[in-house]
C-alpha positions in Angstrom: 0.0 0.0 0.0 1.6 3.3 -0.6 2.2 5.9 2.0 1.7 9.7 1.7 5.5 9.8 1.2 5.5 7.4 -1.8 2.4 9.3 -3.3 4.1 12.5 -3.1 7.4 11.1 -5.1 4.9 9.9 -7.8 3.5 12.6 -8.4 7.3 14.6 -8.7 8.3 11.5 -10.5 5.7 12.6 -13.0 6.1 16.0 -12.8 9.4 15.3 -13.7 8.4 12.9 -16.3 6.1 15.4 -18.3 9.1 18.2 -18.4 11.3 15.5 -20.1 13.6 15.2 -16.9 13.9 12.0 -17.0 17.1 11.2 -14.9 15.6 13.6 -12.0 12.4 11.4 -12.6 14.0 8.1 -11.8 15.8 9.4 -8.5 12.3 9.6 -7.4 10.8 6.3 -8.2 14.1 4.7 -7.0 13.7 6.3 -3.8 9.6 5.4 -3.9 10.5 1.5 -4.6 12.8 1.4 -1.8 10.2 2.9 0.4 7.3 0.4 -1.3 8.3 -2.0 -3.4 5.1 -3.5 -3.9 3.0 -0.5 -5.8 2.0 -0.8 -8.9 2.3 2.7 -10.2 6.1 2.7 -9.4 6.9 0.2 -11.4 4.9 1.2 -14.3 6.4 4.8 -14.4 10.1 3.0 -13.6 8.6 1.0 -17.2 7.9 4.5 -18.4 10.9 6.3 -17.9 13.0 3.1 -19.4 11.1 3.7 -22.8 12.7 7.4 -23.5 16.2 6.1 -23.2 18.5 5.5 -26.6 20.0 2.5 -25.3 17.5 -0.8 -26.2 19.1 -2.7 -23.3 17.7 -0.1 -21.4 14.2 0.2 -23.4 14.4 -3.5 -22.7 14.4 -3.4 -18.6 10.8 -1.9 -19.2 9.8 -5.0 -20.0 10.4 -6.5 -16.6 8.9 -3.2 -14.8 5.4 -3.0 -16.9 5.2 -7.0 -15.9 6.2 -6.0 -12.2 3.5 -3.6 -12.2 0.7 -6.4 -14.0 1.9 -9.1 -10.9 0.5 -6.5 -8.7 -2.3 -5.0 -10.6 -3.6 -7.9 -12.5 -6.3 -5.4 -14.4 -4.0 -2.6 -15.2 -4.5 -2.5 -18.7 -1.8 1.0 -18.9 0.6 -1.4 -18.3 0.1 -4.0 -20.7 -1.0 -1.4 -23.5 3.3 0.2 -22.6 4.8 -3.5 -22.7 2.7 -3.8 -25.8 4.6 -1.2 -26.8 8.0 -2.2 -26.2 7.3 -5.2 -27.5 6.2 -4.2 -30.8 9.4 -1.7 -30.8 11.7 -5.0 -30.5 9.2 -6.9 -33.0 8.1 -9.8 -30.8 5.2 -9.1 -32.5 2.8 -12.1 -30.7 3.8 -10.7 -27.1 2.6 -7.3 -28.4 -0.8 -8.5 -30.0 -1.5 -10.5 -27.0 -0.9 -7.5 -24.9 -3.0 -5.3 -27.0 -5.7 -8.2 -26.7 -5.7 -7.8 -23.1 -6.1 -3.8 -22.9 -9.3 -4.1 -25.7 -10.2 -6.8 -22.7 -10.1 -4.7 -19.9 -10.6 -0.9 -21.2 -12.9 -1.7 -24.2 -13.3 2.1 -24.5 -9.7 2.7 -25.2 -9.5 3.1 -28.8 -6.0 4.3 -29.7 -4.5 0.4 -29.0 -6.1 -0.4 -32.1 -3.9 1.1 -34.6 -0.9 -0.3 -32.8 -2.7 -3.5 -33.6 -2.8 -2.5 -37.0 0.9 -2.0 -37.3 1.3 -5.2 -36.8 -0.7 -6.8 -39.3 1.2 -4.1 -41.6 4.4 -5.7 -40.6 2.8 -8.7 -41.7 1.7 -7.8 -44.7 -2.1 -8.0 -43.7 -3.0 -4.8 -45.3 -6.9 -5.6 -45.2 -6.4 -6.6 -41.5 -4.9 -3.7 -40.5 -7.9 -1.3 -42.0 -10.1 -3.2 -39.7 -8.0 -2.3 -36.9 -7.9 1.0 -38.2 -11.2 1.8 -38.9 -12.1 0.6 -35.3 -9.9 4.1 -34.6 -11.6 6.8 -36.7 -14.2 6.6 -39.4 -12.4 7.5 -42.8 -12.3 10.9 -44.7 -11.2 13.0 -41.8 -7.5 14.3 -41.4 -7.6 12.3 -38.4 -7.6 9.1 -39.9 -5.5 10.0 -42.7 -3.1 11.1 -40.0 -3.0 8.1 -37.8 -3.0 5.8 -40.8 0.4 7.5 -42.1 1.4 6.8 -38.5 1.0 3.0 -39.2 2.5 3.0 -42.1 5.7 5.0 -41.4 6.4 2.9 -38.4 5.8 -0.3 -40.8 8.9 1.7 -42.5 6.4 2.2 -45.7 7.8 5.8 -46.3 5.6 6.6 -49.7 2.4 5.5 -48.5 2.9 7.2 -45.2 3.5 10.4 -46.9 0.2 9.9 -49.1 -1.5 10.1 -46.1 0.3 12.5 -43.8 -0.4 15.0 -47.2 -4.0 14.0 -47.3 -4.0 15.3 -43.6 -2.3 18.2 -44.2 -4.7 19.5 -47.2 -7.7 19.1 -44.3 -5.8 20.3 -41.7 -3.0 23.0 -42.4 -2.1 23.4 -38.5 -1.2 19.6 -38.1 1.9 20.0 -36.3 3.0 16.4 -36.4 1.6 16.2 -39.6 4.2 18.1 -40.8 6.7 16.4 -38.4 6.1 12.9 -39.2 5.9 13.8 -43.1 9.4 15.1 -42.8 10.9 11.8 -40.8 9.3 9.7 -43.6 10.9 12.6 -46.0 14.4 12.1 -44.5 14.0 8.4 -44.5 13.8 8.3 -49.0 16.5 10.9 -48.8 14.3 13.2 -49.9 16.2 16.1 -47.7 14.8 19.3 -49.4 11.2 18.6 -47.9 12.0 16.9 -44.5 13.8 20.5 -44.0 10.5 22.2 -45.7 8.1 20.1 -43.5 10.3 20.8 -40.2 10.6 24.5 -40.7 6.4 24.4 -41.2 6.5 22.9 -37.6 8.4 24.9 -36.1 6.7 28.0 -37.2 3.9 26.5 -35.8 5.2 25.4 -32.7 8.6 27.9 -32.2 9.1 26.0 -28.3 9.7 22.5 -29.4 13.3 21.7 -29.8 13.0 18.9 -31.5 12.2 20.2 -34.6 15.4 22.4 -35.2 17.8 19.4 -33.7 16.0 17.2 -36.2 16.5 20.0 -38.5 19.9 20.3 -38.0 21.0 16.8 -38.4 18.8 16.5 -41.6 21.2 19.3 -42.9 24.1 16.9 -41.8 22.5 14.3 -44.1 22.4 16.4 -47.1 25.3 17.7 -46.5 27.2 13.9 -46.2 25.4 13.3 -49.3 27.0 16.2 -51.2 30.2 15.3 -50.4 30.0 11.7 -51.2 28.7 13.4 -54.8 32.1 15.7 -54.9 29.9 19.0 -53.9 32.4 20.3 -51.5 31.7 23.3 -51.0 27.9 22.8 -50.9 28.6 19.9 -48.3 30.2 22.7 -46.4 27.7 25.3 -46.3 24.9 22.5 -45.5 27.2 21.2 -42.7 27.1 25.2 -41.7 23.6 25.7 -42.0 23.1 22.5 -39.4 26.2 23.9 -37.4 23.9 27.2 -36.7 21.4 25.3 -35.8 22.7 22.8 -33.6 26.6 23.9 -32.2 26.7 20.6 -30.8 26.8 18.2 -33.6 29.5 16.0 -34.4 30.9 16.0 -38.1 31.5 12.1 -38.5 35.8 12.0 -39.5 35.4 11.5 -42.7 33.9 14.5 -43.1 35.5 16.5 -41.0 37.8 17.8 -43.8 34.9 19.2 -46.1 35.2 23.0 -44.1 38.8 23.0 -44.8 38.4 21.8 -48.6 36.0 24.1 -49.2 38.3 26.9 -47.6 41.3 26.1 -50.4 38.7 26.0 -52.8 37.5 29.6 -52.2 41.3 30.6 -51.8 41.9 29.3 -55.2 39.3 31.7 -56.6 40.4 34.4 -54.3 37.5 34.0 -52.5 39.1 34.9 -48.8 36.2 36.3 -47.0 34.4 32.9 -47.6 37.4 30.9 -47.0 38.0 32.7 -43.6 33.9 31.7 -42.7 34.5 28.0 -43.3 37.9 27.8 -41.4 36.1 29.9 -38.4 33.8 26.9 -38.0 36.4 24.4 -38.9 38.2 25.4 -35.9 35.0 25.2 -33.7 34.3 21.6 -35.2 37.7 20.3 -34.2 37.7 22.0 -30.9 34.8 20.4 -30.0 36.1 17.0 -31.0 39.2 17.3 -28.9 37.2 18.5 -25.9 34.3 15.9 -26.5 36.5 12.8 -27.2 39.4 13.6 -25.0 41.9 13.5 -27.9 45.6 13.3 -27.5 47.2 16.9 -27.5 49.6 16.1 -30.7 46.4 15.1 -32.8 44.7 18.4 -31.6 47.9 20.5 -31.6 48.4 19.1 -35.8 44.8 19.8 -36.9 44.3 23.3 -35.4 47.8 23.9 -36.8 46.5 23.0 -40.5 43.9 25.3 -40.2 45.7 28.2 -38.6 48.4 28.0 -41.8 45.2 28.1 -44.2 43.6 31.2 -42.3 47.2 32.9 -41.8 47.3 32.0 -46.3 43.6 33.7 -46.7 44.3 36.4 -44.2 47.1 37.5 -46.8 44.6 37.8 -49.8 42.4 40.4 -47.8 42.7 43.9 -48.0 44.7 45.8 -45.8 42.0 47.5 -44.2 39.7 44.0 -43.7 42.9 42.3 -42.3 43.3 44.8 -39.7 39.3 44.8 -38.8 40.0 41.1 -38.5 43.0 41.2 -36.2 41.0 43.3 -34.2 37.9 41.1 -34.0 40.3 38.0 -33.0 41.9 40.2 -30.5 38.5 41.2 -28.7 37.1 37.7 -29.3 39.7 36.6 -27.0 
């Protein structure tokens, strides 16, 4: 039975929780489970809180924590409906569909578990199946159902189909943030860079708060920029890898990339083109400092890259005008 202490961590756990403070969240279920191991709700928000981390062993431990939480609430149907859940993320996809089972079982009214029931007849390749599931959601023609119906099919990793629909939701419904959202993730996945960018800057117009958006943003930039190297573009690749960097100061240009600012800087020297080879070279030096810092790099590896890059600034310094070399020493100076 849970005291007034363990109800009060709960309720910060969820607090916490909601406000994406996930770490702060699981000090206080960890200190709720010592204090009462045997409530329900701990374990299902312990389940919870395992599910937003980027490490599947960890997404995995939910697993045990949702069927903690059952053992001691046989008719919580919130729990099985989030080991559903997992399970479906790890594709065991019986385990899921029995899960899902048991929550129509229970909570009959709950009407969302049916298109997760769906994506799993989409994975099997029960289309018709799945529009039963579906249907059992929303009734067809709304942007509603062509929304939750792209859902299905970009998690069943059917990018085309799921754009169909996110657009069909769109035309109804122009203020579909995650219309827009999900559009671009199914976008990004076919490569198709130019309009995951378009459909993310539509979102965050919409919604300016969300982060996510312009991090997503940013790394979509990163893709398009990896492609245009890999296609010879260098100095495109650099000003895409730019156009992320203002974005997101804390991505990390993969090595073999990490080259591309300084290529494109000789490039723009070879045209005399020293204003815009001084730009790249300004975030070269950013990306590699980062790098060292980040991943603790030995000082000679550090010491010979910011070396190679101070020799080409020092070369496009030269090719500026007396007057714009002096405004520059004094910028460096005052930067300092």
């Amino acid at each position: 039975m849970a005291t007034l202490d363990v109800i009060q961590l709960l309720e910060k756990a969820k607090l916490a929780y909601n406000s994406e403070n996930y770490e702060m969240a699981q000090v206080y279920l960890d200190e709720a489970l010592m204090q009462s191991p045997d409530v329900p709700e701990v374990h299902f928000w312990r389940g919870k809180v395992a599910t937003t981390d980027l490490n599947d062993e960890v997404i995995e431990t939910a697993i045990g924590d949702f069927t903690q939480a059952i053992e001691l609430k046989p008719q919580y149907w919130e729990a099985y409906f989030e080991r559903g859940k997992v399970y479906l993320y790890f594709e065991r996809f019986e385990e899921a569909e029995e899960d899902f089972k048991k929550v129509i079982q229970i909570n009959p009214s709950f009407k969302d578990v049916y298109s997760y029931l769906a994506q799993i007849e989409i994975q099997r390749g029960n289309d018709k199946k799945a529009m039963e599931y579906l249907s059992k959601v929303t009734t067809g023609g709304d942007y509603k159902y062509y929304y939750n119906l792209g859902k299905i099919f970009l998690n069943a990793k059917s990018y085309k189909v799921a754009i169909e629909n996110f657009t069909k939701a769109l035309e109804d419904n122009k203020y579909l943030v995650d219309g827009y959202y999900l559009r671009a993730k199914a976008y990004e996945a076919v490569g198709e860079y130019k309009k995951a960018i378009e459909d993310l800057k539509k979102a965050a117009t919409l919604m300016p708060e969300e982060k996510k958006f312009f991090t997503d943003m940013a790394k979509v930039y990163f893709k398009k920029a990896m492609k245009a190297a890999d296609e010879g573009e260098i100095r495109k690749s650099a000003d895409l890898f730019i156009e992320g960097l203002k974005i997101n100061y804390n991505l990390k240009i993969e090595p073999k990339y990490e080259k591309i600012l300084e290529e494109a800087a000789k490039d723009a020297i070879s045209k005399k083109e020293y204003q815009e080879a001084i730009f790249y070279l300004e975030f070269a030096e950013r990306v590699v400092e980062n790098r060292c810092v980040d991943e603790n790099l030995p000082f000679e590896e550090c010491y010979k890259r910011k070396q190679e890059i101070n020799n080409l600034m020092k070369e496009a310094e030269k090719g500026l005008p007396l007057k714009e070399r002096i405004l520059k020493k004094l910028n460096d100076i005052y930067a300092k």
